[in-house]
C-alpha positions as CSV (number, residue, x, y, z in Angstrom):
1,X,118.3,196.3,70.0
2,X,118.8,193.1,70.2
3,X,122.7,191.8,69.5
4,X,122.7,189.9,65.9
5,X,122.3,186.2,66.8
6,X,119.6,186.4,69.3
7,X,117.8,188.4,66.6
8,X,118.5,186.0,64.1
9,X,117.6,182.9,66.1
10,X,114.2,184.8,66.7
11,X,113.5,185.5,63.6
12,X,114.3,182.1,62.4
13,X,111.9,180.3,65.6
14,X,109.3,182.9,64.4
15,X,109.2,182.6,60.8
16,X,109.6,178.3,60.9
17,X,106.4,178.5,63.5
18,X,104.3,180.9,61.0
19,X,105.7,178.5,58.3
20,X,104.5,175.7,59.2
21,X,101.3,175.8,60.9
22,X,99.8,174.2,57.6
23,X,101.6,171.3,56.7
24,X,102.8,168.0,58.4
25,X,105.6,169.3,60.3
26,X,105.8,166.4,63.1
27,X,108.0,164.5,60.7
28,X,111.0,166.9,61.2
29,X,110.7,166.4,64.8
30,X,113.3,164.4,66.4
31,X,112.0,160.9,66.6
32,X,114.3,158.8,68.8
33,X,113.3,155.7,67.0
34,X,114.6,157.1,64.0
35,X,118.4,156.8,65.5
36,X,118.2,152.9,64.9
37,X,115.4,152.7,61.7
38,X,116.6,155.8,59.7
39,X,120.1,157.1,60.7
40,X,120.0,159.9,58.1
41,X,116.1,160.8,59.1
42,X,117.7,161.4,62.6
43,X,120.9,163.4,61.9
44,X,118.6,166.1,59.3
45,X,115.5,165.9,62.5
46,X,118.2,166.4,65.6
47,X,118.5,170.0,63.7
48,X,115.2,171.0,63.0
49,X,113.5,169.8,65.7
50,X,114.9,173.0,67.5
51,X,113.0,175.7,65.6
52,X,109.3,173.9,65.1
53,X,107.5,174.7,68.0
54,X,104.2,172.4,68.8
55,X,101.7,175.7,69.8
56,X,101.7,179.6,70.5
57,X,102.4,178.9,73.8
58,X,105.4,176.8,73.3
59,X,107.1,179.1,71.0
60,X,106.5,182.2,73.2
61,X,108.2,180.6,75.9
62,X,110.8,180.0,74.2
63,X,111.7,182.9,72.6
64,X,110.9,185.2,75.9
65,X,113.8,182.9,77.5
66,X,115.7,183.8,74.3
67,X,115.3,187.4,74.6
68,X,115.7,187.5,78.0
69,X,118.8,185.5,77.8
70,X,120.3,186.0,74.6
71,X,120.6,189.5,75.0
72,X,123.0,189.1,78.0
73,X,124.8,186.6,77.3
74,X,125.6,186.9,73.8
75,X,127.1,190.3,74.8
76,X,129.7,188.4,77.7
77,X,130.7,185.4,75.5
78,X,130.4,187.7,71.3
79,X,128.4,186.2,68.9
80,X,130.3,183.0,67.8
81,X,130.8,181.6,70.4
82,X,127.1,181.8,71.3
83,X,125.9,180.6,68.4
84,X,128.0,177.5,68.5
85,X,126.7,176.9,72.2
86,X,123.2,177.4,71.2
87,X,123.7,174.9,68.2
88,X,125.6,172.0,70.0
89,X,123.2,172.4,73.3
90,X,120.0,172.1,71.2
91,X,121.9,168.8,69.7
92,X,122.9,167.8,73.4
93,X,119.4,168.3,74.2
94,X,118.0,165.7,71.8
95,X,121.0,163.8,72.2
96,X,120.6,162.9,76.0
97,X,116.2,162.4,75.2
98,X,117.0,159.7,73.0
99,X,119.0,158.0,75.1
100,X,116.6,158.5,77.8
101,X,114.0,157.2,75.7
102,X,115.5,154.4,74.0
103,X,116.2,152.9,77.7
104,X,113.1,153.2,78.9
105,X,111.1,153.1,75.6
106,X,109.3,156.4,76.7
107,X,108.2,158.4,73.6
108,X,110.1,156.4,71.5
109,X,108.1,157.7,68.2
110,X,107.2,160.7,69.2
111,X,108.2,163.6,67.8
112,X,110.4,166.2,69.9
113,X,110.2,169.7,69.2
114,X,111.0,173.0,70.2
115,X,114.8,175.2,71.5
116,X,114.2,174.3,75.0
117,X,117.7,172.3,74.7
118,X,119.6,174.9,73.2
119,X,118.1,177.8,75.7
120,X,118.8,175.5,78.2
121,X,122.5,175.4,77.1
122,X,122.2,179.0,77.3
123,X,120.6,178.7,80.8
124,X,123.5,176.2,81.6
125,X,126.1,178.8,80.6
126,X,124.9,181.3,82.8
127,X,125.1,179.1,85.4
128,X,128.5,177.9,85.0
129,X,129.2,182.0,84.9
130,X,127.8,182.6,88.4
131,X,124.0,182.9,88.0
132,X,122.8,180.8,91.2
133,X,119.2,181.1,89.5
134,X,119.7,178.9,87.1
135,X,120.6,176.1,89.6
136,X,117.1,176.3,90.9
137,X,116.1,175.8,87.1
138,X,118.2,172.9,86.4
139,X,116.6,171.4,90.0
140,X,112.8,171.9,88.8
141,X,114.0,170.0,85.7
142,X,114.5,167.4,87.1
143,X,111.9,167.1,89.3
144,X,109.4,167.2,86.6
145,X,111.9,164.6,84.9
146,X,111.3,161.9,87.3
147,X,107.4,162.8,87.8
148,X,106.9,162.6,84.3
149,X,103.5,164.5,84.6
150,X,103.6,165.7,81.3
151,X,104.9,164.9,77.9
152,X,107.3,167.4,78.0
153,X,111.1,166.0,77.0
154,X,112.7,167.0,80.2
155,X,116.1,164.8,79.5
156,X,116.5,167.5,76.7
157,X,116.5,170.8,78.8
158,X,118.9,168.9,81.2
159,X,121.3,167.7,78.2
160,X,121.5,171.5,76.9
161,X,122.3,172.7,80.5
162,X,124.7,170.0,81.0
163,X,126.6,171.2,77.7
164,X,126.0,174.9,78.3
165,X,126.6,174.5,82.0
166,X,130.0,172.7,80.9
167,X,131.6,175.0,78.0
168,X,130.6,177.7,80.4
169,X,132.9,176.6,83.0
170,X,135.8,176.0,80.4
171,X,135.4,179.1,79.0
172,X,135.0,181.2,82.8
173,X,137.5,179.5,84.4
174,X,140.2,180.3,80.6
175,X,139.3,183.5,80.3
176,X,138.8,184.6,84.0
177,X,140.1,181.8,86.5
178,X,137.8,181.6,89.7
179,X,136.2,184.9,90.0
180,X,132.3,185.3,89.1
181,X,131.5,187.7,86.8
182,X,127.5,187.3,86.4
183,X,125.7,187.1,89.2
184,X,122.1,187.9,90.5
């Protein structure tokens, strides 16, 4: 079984995909341009950009990576807390793409989607607790970041990973100092 908030957030990502497969859902995606022409449009999109999903194969992604993740680390850190890291690394997500985009004017109206920022957060956590993996991750990241081969918002799986990564390491190092407690 899976513990409550990773079930939850699954159920959530699931249901918003099967939701809205017939109506025009690219509106609630985060649109950087909104930041500076609708303020409002932005705050309500930053949220639910992180359950619509674009395809199958987007969503299924995602919420493998949630499973697979979730399931351990919302066990090591309880529920709240994971749930607030999920929340604030999906916002960190979309928070560092618009500022990536409005400098370079890169996908400016287009729409993000999808909780790769807040499972990157979660990524980032695991990290920060010893998970050398996840290092490899962040590094692919940005690779494909600076190629740009795809249209896929890269700044906001390294914004998430950046938060997680950095919550993670206050929240080791308070509760257990310098030792490693997850590792592969």
């Amino acid at each position: 079984m899976l513990p409550p908030v990773t079930l939850v957030l699954l159920t959530l990502n699931v249901t918003v995909f099967m939701f809205v497969q017939n109506i025009n859902w690219y509106r609630f995606g985060s649109i950087p341009s909104y930041l500076l022409n609708d303020p409002a449009m932005f705050l309500i999109t930053s949220f639910t950009s992180m359950f619509l999903h674009a395809n199958i194969v987007h969503i299924a992604f995602n919420m493998l990576a949630l499973v697979a993740l979730g399931r351990v680390i919302e066990e090591v850190i309880g529920s709240m807390r994971y749930a607030i890291v999920y929340i604030l690394a999906g916002l960190s997500g979309v928070a560092l793409h618009t500022i990536y985009s409005l400098a370079t004017n890169n996908g400016f109206n287009t729409p993000m989607v999808g909780a790769s920022g807040a499972i990157s957060g979660i990524i980032g956590l695991a990290a920060a607790m010893g998970d050398r993996f996840s290092y490899i991750w962040l590094a692919v990241q940005f690779v494909f970041a600076i190629v740009g081969l795809s249209s896929i918002a890269y700044f906001a799986h390294i914004g998430g990973f950046i938060f997680g990564f950095l919550i993670g390491k206050i929240y080791h190092d308070s509760m257990y100092g310098d030792s490693t407690y997850l590792t592969r």
